[in-house]
mmCIF file of the N, C-alpha and C atoms, coordinates in Angstrom:
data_MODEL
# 
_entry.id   MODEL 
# 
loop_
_atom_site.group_PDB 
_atom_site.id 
_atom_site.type_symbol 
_atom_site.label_atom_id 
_atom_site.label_alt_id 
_atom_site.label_comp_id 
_atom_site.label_asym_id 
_atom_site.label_entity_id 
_atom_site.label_seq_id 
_atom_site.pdbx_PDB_ins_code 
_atom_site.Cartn_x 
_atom_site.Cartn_y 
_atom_site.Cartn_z 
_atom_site.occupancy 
_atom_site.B_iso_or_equiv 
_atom_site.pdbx_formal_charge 
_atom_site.auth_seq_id 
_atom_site.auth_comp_id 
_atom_site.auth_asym_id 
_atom_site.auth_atom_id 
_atom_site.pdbx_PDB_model_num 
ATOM 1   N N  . UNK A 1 1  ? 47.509 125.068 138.421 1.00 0.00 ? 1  UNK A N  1 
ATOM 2   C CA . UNK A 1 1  ? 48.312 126.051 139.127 1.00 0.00 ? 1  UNK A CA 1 
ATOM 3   C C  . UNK A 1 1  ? 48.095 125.913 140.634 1.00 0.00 ? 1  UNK A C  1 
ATOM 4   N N  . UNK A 1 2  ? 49.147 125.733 141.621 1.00 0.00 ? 2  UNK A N  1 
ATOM 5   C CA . UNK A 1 2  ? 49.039 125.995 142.827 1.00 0.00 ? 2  UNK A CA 1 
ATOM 6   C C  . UNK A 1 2  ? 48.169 126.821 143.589 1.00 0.00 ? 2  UNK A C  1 
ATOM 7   N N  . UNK A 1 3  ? 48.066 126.897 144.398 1.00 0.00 ? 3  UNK A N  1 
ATOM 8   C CA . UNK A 1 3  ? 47.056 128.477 145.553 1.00 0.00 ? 3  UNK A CA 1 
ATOM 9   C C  . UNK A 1 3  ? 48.235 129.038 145.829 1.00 0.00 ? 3  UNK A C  1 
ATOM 10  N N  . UNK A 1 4  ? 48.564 130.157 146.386 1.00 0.00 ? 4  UNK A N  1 
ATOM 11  C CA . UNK A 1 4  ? 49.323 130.464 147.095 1.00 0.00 ? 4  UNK A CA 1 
ATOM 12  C C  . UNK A 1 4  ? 48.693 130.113 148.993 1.00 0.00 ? 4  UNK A C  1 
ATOM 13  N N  . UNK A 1 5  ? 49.400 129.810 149.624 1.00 0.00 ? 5  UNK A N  1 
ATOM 14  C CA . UNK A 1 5  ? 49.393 129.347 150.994 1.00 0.00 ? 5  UNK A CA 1 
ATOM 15  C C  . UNK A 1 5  ? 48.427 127.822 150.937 1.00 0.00 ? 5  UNK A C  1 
ATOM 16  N N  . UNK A 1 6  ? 48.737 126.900 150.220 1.00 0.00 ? 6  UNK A N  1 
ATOM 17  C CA . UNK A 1 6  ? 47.955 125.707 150.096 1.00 0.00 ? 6  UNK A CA 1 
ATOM 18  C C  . UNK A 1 6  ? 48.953 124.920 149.247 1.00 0.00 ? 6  UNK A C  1 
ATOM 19  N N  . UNK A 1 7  ? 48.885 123.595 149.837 1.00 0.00 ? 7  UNK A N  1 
ATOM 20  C CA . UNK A 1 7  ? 49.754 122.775 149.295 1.00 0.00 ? 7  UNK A CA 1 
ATOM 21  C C  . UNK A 1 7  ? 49.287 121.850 147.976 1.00 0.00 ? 7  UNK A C  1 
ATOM 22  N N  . UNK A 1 8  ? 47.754 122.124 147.953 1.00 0.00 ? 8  UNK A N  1 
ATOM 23  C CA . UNK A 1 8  ? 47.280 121.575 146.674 1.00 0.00 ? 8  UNK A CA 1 
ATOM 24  C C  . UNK A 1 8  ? 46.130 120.886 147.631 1.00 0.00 ? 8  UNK A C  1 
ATOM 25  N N  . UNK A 1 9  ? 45.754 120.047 146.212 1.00 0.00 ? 9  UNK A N  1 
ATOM 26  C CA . UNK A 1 9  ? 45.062 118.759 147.203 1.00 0.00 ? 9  UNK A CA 1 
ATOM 27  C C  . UNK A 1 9  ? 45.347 117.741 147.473 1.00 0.00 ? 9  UNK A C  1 
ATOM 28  N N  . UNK A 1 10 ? 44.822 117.464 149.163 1.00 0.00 ? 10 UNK A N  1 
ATOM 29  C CA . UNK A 1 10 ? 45.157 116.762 149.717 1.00 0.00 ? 10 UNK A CA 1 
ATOM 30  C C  . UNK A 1 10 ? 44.220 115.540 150.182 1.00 0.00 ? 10 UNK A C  1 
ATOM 31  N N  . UNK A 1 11 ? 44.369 114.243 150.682 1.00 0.00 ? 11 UNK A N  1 
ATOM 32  C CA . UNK A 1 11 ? 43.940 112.821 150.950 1.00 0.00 ? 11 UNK A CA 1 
ATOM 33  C C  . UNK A 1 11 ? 44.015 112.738 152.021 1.00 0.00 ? 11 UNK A C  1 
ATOM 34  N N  . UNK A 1 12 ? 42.925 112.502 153.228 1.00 0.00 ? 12 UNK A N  1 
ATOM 35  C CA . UNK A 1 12 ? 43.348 112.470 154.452 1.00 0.00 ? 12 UNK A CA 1 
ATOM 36  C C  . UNK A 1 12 ? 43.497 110.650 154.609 1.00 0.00 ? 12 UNK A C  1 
ATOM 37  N N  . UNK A 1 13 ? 43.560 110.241 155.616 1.00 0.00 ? 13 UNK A N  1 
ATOM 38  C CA . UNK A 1 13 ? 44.348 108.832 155.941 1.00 0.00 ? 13 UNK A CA 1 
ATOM 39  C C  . UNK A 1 13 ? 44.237 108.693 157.462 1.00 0.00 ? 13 UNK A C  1 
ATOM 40  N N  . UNK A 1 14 ? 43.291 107.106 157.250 1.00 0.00 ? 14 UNK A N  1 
ATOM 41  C CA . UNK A 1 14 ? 42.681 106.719 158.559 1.00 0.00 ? 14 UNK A CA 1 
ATOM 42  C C  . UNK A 1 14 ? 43.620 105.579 159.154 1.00 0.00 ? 14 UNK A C  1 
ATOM 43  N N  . UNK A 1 15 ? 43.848 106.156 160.389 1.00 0.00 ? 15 UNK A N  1 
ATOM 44  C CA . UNK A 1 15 ? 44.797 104.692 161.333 1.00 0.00 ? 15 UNK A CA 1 
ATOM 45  C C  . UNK A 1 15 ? 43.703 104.082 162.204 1.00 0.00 ? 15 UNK A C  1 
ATOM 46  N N  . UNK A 1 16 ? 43.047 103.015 162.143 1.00 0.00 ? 16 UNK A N  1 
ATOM 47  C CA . UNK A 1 16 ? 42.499 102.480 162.986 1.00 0.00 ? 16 UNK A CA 1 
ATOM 48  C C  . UNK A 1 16 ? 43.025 101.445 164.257 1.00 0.00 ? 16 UNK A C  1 
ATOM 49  N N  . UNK A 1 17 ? 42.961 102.101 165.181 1.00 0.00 ? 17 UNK A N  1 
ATOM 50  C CA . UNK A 1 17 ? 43.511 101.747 166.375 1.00 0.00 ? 17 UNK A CA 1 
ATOM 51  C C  . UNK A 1 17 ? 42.455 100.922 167.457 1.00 0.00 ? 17 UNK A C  1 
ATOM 52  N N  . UNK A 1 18 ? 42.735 99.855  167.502 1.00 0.00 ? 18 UNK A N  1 
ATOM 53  C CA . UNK A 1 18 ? 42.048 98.584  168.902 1.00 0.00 ? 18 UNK A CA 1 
ATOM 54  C C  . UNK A 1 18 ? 42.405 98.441  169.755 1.00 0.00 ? 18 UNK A C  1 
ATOM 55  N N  . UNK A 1 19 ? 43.402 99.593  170.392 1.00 0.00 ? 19 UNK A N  1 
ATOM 56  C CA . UNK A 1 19 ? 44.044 99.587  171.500 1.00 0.00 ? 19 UNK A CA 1 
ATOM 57  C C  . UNK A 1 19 ? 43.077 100.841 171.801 1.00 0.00 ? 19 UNK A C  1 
ATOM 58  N N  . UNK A 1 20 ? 42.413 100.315 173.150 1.00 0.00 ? 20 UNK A N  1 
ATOM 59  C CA . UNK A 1 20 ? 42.076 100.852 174.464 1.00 0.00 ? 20 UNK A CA 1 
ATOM 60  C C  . UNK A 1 20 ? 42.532 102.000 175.067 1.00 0.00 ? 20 UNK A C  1 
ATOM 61  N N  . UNK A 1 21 ? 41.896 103.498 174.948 1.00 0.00 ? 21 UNK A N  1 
ATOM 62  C CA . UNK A 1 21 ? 42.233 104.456 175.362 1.00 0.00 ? 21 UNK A CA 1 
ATOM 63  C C  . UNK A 1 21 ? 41.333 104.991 176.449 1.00 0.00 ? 21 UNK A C  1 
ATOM 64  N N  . UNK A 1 22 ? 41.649 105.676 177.755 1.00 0.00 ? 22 UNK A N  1 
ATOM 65  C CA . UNK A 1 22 ? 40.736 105.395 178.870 1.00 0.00 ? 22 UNK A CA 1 
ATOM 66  C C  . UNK A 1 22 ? 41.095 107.580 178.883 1.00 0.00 ? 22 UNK A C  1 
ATOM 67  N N  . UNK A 1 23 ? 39.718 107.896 178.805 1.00 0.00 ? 23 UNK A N  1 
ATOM 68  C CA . UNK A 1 23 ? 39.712 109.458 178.896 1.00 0.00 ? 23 UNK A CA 1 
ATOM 69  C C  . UNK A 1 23 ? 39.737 110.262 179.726 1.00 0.00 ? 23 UNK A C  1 
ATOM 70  N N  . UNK A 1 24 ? 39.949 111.427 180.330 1.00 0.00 ? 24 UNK A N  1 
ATOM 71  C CA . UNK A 1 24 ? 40.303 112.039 181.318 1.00 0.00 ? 24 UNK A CA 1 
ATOM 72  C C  . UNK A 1 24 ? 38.465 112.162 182.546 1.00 0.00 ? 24 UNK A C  1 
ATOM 73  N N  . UNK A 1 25 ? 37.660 111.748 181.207 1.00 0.00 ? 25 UNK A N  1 
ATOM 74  C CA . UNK A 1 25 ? 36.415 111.423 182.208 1.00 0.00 ? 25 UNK A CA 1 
ATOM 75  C C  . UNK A 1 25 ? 35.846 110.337 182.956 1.00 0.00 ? 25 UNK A C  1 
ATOM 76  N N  . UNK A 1 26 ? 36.528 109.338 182.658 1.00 0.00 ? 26 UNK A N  1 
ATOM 77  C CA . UNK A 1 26 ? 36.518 107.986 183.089 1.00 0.00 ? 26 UNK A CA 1 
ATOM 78  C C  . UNK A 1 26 ? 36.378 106.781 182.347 1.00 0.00 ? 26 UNK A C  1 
ATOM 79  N N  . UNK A 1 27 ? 35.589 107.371 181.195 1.00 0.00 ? 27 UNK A N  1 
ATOM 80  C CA . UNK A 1 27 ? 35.000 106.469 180.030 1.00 0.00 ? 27 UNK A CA 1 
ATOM 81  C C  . UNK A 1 27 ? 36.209 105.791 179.295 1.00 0.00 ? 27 UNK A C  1 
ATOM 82  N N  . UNK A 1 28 ? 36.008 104.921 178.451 1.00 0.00 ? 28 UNK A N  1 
ATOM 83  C CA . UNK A 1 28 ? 37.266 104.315 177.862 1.00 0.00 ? 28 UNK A CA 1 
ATOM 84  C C  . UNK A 1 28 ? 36.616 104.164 176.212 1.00 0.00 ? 28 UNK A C  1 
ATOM 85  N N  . UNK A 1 29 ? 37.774 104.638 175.554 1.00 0.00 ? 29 UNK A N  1 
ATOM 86  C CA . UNK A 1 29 ? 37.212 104.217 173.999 1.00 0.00 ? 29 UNK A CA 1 
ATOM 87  C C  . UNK A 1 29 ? 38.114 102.707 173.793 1.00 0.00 ? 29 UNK A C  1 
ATOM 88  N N  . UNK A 1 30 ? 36.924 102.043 173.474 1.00 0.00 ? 30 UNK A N  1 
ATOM 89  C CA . UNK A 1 30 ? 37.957 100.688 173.192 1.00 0.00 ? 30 UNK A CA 1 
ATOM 90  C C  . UNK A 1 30 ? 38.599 100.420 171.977 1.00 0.00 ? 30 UNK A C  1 
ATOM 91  N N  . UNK A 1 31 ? 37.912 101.125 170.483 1.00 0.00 ? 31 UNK A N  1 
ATOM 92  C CA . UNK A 1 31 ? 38.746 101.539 169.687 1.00 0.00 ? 31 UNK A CA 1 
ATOM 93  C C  . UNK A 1 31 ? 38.082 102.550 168.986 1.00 0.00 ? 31 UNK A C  1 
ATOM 94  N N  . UNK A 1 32 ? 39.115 103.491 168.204 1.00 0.00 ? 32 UNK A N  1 
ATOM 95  C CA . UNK A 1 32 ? 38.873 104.317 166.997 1.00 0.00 ? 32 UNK A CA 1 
ATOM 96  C C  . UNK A 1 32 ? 39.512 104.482 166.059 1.00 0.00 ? 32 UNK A C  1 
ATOM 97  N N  . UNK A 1 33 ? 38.958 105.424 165.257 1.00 0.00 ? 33 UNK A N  1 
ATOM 98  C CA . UNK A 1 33 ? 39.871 105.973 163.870 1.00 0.00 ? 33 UNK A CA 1 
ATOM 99  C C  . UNK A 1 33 ? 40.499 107.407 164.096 1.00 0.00 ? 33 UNK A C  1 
ATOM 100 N N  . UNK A 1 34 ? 41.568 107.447 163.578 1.00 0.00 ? 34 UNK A N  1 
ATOM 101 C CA . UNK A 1 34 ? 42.518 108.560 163.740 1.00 0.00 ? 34 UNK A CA 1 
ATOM 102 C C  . UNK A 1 34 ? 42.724 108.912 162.627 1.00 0.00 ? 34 UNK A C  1 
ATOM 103 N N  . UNK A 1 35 ? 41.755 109.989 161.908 1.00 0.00 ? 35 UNK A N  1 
ATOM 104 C CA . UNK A 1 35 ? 42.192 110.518 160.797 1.00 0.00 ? 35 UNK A CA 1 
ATOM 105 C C  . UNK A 1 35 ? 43.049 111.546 160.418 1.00 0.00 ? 35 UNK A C  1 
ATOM 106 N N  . UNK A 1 36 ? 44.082 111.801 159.714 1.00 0.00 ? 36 UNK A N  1 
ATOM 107 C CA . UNK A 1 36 ? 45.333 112.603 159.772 1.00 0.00 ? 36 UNK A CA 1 
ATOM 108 C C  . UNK A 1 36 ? 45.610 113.065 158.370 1.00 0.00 ? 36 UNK A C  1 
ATOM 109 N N  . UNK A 1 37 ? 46.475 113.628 157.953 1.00 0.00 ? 37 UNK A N  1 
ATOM 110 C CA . UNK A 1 37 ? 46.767 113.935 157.103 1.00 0.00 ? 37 UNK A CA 1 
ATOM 111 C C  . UNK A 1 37 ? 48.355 114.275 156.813 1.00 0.00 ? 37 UNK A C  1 
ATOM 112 N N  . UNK A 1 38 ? 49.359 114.142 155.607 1.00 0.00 ? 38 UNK A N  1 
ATOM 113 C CA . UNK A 1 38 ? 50.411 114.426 155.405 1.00 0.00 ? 38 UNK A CA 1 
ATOM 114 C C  . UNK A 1 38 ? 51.216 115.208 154.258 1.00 0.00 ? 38 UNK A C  1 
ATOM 115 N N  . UNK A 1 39 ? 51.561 116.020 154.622 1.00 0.00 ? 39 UNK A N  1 
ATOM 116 C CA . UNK A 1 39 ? 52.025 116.579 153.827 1.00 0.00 ? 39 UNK A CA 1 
ATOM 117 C C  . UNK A 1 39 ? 53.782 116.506 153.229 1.00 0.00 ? 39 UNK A C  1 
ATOM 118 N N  . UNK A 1 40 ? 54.354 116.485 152.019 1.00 0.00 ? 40 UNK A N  1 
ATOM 119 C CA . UNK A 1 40 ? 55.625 116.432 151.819 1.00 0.00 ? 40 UNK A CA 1 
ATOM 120 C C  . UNK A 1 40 ? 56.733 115.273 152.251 1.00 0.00 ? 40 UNK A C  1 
ATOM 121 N N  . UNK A 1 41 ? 57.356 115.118 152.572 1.00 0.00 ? 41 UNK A N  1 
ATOM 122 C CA . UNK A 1 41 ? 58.025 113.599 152.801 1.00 0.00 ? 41 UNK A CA 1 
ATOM 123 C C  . UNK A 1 41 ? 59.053 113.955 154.165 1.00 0.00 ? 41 UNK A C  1 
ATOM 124 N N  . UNK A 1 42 ? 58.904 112.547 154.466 1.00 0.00 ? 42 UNK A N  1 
ATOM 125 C CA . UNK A 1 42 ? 59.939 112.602 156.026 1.00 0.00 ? 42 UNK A CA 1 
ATOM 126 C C  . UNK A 1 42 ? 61.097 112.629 155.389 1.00 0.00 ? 42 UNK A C  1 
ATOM 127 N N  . UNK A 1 43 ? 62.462 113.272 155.858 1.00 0.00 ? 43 UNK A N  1 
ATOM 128 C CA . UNK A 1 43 ? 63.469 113.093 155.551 1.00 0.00 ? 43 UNK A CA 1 
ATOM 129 C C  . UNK A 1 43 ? 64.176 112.238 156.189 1.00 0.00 ? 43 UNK A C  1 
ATOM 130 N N  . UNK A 1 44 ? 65.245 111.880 155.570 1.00 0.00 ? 44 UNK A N  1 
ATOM 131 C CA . UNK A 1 44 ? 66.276 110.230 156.154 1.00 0.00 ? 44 UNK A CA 1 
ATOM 132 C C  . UNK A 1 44 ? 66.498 110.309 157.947 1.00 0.00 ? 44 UNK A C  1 
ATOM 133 N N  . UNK A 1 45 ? 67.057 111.703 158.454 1.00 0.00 ? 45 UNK A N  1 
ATOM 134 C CA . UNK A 1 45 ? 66.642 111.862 159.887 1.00 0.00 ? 45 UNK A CA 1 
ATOM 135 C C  . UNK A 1 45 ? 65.528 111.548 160.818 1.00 0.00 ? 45 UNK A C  1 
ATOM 136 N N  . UNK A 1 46 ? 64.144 111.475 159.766 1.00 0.00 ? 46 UNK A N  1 
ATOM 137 C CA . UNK A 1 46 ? 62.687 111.478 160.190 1.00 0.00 ? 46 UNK A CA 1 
ATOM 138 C C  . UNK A 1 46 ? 62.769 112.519 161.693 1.00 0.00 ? 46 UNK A C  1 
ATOM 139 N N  . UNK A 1 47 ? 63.394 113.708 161.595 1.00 0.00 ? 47 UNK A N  1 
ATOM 140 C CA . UNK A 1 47 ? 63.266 114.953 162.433 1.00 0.00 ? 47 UNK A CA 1 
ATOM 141 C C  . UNK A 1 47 ? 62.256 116.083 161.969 1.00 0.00 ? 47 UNK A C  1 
ATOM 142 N N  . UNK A 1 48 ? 62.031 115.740 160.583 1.00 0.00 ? 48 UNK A N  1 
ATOM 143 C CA . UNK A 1 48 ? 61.083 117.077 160.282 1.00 0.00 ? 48 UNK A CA 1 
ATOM 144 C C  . UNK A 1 48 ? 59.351 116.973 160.015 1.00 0.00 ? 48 UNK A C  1 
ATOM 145 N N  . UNK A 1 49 ? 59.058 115.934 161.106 1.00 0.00 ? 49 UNK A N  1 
ATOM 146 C CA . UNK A 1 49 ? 57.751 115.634 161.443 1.00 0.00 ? 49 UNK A CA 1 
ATOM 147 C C  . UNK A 1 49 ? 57.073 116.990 162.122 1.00 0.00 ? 49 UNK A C  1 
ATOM 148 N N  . UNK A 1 50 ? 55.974 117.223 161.856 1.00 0.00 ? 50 UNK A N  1 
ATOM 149 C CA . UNK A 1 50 ? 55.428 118.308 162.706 1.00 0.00 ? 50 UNK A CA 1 
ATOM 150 C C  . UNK A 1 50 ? 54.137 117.908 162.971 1.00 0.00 ? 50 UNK A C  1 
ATOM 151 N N  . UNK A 1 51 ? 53.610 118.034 164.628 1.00 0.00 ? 51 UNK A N  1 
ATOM 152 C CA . UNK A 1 51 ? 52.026 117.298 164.819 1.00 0.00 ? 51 UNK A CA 1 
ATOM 153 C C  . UNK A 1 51 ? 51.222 118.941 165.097 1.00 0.00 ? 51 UNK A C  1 
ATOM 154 N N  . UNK A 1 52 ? 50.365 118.944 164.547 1.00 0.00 ? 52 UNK A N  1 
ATOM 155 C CA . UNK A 1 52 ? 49.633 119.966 164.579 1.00 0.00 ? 52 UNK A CA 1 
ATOM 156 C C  . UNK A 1 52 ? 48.085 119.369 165.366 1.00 0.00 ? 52 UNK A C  1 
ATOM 157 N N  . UNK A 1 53 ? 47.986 120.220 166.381 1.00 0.00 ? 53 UNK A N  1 
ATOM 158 C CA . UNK A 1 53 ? 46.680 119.919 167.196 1.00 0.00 ? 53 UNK A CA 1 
ATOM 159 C C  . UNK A 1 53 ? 45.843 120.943 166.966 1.00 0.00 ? 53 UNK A C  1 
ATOM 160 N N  . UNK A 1 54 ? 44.487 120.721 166.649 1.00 0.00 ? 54 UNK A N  1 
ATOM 161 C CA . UNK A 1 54 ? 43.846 121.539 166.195 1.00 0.00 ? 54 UNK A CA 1 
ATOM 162 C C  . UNK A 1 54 ? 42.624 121.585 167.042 1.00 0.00 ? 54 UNK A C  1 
ATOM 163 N N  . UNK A 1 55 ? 41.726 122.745 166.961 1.00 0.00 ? 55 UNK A N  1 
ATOM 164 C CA . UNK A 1 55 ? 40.865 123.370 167.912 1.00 0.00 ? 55 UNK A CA 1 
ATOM 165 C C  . UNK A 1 55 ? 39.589 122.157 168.016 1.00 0.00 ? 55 UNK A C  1 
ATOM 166 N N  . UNK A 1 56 ? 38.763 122.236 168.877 1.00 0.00 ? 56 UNK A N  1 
ATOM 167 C CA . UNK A 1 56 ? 37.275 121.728 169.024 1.00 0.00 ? 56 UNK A CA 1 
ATOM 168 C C  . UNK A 1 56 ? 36.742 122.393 167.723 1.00 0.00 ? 56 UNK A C  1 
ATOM 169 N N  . UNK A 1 57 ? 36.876 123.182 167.405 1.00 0.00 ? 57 UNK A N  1 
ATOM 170 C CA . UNK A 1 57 ? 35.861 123.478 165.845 1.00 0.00 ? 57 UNK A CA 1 
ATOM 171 C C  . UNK A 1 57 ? 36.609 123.287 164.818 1.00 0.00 ? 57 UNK A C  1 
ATOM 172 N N  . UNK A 1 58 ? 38.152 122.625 164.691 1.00 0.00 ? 58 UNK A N  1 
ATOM 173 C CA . UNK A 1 58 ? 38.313 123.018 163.236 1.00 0.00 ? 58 UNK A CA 1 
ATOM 174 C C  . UNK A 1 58 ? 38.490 121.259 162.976 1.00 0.00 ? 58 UNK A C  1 
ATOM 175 N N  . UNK A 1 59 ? 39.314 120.619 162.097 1.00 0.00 ? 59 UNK A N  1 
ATOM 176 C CA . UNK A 1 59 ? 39.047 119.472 161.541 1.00 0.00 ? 59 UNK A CA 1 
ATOM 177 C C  . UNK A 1 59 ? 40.638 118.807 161.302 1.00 0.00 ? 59 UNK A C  1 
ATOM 178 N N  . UNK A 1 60 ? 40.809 117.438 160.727 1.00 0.00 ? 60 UNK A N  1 
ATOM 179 C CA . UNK A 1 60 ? 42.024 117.308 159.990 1.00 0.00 ? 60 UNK A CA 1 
ATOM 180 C C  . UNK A 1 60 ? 42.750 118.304 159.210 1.00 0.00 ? 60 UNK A C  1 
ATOM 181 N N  . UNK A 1 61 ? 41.689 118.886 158.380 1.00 0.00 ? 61 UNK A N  1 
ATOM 182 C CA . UNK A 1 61 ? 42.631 119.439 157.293 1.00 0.00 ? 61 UNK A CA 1 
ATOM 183 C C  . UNK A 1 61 ? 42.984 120.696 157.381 1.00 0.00 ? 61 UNK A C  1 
ATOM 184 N N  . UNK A 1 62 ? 44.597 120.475 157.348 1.00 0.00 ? 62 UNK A N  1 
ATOM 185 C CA . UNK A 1 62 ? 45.129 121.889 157.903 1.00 0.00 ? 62 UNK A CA 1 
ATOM 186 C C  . UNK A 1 62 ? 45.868 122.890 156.848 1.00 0.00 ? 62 UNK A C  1 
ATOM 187 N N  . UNK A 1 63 ? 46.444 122.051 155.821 1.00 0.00 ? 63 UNK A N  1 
ATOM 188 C CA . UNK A 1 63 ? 47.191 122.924 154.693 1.00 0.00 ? 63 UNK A CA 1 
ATOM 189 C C  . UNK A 1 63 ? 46.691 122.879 153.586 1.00 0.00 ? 63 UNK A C  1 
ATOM 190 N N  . UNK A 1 64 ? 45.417 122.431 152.658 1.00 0.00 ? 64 UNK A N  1 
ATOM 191 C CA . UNK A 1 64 ? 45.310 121.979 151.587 1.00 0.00 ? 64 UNK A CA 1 
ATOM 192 C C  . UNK A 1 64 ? 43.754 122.171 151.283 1.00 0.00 ? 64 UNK A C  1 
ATOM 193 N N  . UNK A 1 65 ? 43.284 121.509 150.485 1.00 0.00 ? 65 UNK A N  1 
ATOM 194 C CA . UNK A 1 65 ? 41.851 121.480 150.263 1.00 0.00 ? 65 UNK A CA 1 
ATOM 195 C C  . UNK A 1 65 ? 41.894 119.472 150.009 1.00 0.00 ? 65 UNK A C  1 
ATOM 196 N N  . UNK A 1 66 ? 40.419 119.307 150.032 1.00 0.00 ? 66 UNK A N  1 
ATOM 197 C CA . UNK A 1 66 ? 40.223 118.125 149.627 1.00 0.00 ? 66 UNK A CA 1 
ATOM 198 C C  . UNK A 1 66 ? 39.745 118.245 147.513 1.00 0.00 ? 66 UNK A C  1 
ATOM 199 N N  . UNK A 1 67 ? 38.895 119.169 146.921 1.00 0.00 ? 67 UNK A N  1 
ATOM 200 C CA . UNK A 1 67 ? 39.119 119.398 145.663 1.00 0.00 ? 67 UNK A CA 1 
ATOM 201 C C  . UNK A 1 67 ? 39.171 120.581 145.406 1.00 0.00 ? 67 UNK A C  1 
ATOM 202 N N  . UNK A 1 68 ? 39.428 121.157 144.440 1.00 0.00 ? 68 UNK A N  1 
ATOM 203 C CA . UNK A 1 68 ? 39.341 122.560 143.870 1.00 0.00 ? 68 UNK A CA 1 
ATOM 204 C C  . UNK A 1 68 ? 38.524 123.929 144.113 1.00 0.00 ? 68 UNK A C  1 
ATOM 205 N N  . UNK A 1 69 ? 37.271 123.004 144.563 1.00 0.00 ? 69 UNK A N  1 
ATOM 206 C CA . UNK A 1 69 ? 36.301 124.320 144.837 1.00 0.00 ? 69 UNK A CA 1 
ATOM 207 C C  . UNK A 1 69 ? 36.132 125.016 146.265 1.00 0.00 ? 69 UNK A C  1 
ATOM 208 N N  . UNK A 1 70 ? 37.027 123.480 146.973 1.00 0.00 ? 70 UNK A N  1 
ATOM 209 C CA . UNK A 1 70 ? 36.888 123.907 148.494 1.00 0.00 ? 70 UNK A CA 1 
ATOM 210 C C  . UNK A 1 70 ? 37.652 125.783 149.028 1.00 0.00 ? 70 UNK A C  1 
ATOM 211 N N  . UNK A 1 71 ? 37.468 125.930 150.289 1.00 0.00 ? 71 UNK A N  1 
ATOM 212 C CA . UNK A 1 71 ? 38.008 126.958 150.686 1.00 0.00 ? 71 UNK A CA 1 
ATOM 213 C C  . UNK A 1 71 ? 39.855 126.526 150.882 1.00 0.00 ? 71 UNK A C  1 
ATOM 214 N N  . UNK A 1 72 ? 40.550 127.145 151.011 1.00 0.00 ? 72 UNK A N  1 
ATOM 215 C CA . UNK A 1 72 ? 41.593 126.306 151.495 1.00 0.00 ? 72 UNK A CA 1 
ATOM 216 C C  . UNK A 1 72 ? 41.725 125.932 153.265 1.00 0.00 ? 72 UNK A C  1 
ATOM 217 N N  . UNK A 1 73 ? 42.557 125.731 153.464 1.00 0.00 ? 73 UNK A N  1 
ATOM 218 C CA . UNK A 1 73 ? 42.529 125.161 154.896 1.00 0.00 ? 73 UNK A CA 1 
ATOM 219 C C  . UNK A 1 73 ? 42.431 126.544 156.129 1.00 0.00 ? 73 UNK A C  1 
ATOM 220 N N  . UNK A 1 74 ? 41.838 125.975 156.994 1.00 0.00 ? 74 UNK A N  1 
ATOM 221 C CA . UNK A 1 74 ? 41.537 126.757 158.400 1.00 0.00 ? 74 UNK A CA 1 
ATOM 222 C C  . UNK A 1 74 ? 42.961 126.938 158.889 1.00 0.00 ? 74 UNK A C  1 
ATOM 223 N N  . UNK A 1 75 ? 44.054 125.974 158.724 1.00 0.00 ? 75 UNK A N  1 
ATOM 224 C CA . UNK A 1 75 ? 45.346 126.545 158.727 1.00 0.00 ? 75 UNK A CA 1 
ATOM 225 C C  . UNK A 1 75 ? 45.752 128.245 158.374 1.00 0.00 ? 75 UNK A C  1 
ATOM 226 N N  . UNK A 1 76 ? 45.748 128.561 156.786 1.00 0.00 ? 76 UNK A N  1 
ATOM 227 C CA . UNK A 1 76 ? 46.119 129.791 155.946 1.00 0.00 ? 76 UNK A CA 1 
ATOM 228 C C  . UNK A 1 76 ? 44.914 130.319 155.464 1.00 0.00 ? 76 UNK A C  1 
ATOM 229 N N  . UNK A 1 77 ? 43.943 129.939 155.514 1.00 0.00 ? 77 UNK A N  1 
ATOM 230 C CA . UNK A 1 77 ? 42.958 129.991 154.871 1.00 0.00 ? 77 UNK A CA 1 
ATOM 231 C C  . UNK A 1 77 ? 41.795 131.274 155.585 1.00 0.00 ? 77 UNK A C  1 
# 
């Protein structure tokens, strides 16, 4: 059975990027991982993307849990 305000569980998904990002402190990351997460499917427009930026304390996961016992997300949660 579903949660109510949770999309179920969810898989987060790492983009690893080797392109050179230079930070507002001077330092430069020469590469990282960008872990993200997705929910539901792009439609044929690919207009109903939504990027959600999330706080210094909270994490990837914004709508879902990773298994059953978790809390649900800091999103609804």
């Amino acid at each position: 059975m579903k949660e109510i305000n949770s999309v179920g569980i969810v898989k987060s998904k790492t983009f690893k990027c080797s392109d050179p990002i230079k930070l507002s402190c001077g330092k430069t990351l020469d590469n990282y991982d960008l872990i993200y997460e997705t929910y539901g499917k792009l439609n044929s427009a690919k207009d109903n993307a939504v990027l959600v930026c999330h706080a210094l304390t909270g994490n990837q996961h914004v709508a879902g849990k990773y298994k059953k016992t978790d809390k649900v997300s800091w999103l609804v949660g």
